[in-house]
C-alpha positions, 0 to 999 in steps of 0.5 A: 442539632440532630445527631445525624448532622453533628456526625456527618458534619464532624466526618466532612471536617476531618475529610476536609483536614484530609483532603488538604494533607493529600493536596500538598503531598501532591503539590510537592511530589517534585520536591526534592526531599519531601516526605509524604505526610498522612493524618491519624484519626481517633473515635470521639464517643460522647452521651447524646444527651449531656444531661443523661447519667452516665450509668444511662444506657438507655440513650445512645452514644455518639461516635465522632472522628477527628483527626489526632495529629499527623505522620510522615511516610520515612521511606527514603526517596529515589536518589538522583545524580545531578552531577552539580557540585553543590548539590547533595544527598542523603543516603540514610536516616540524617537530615542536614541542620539549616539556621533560619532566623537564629534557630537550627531547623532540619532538612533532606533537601540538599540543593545548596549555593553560596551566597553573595559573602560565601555562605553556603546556603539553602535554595530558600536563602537559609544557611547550612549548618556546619557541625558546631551549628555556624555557616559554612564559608566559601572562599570565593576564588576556590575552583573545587568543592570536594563534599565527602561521605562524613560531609566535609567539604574542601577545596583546592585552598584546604578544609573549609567546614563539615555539614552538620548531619543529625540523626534522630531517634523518632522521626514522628517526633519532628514537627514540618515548619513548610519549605522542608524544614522540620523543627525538633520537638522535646520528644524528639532526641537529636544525636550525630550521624552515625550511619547517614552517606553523604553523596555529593552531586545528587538530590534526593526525590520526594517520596510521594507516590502521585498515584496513590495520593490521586486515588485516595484524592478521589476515595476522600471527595467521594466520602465527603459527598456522601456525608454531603448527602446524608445531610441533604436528606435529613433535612428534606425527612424533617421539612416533609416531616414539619410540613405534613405535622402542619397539615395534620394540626 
């Protein structure tokens, strides 16, 4: 292929990968908890002509994108009273610890409910990790639910557990699983909350700007037309090139 469709076509691919990160930033503006999501790009410089030495300079280069990997937007978003007991909020850099099939995961979302035996779970069905990582019980006659800013939870009956609240030294490091969740990766070092509130009767908004996730929706299409275009006319200069070669002969 010609260098000015192998460019054009690897500029659409990363658009396209862009594209599909600022549409679920949308999708989930509403979530409580969500964190807006970007993607990072680096330049790709290869020899047009891999047969060309590489002390060659007398072919060009090509410069191509791609997208490296992502990253999130860390800004804490607005935190909302609700004033419904089991819902709960983070003021800070922690994340709740939430069991799903047998592995301990991460979240800020903190719209909880009990399950059918008492459990304190997510509104997926997940369960909430107490600070020594099992569930939290409920008892199922307790008439008060008190959650502290360290997060233990009481009722009227006693101390039924304490959220586990993990902070993290890089935030980047974490890997989205979808549904809220993120997974530690081996860069990513956990440690106990030191400074992280737990506010109880509230939920914490997603951080996603609609705004500015509609304006870079727009700036994204309109770059993929573009290259779109680009190589709608290197294909009509090479026919009319080929048809007027074969005229010629």
């Amino acid at each position: 292929m010609e260098n000015t469709f192998i460019t054009a076509l690897a500029n659409q691919t990363t658009l396209q990968q862009q594209m599909g990160v600022v549409a679920n930033n949308i999708a989930n503006m509403s979530t409580p908890g969500f964190k807006a999501q970007n993607l990072v790009f680096s330049e790709y410089i290869e020899k047009a002509d891999a047969r060309v030495d590489i002390e060659d300079d007398t072919k060009d280069d090509l410069s191509l994108v791609y997208a490296r990997g992502q990253f999130e937007n860390t800004l804490q978003g607005t935190i909302r009273h609700t004033g419904n007991t089991l819902d709960v909020a983070l003021e800070g850099k922690g994340y709740f610890g939430v069991v799903k099939d047998d592995d301990t995961y991460y979240s800020r979302a903190g719209s909880f409910t009990v399950n059918a035996i008492g459990e304190l779970v997510t509104s997926s069905g997940n369960l909430v990790a107490g600070e020594g990582g099992g569930a939290i019980n409920i008892p199922s006659d307790a008439k008060e639910i008190t959650i502290t800013h360290d997060g233990t939870i009481s009722t009227d009956q006693g101390s039924v557990g304490k959220l586990m609240i993990t902070e993290f030294d890089s935030v980047q490091a974490l890997e989205p699983k979808g549904n809220g969740l993120y997974a530690a990766t081996e860069d990513a070092e956990a440690m106990a909350s030191t400074s992280t509130k737990v506010l109880q009767g509230a939920l914490e908004g997603s951080n996603v700007q609609p705004i500015v996730e509609m304006t870079r929706m727009i700036e994204i299409s309109r770059a993929y037309q573009r290259a779109a275009q680009t190589i709608q006319t290197e294909h009509d200069r090479q026919r009319s090139m080929i048809q007027r070669l074969s005229k010629s002969s």
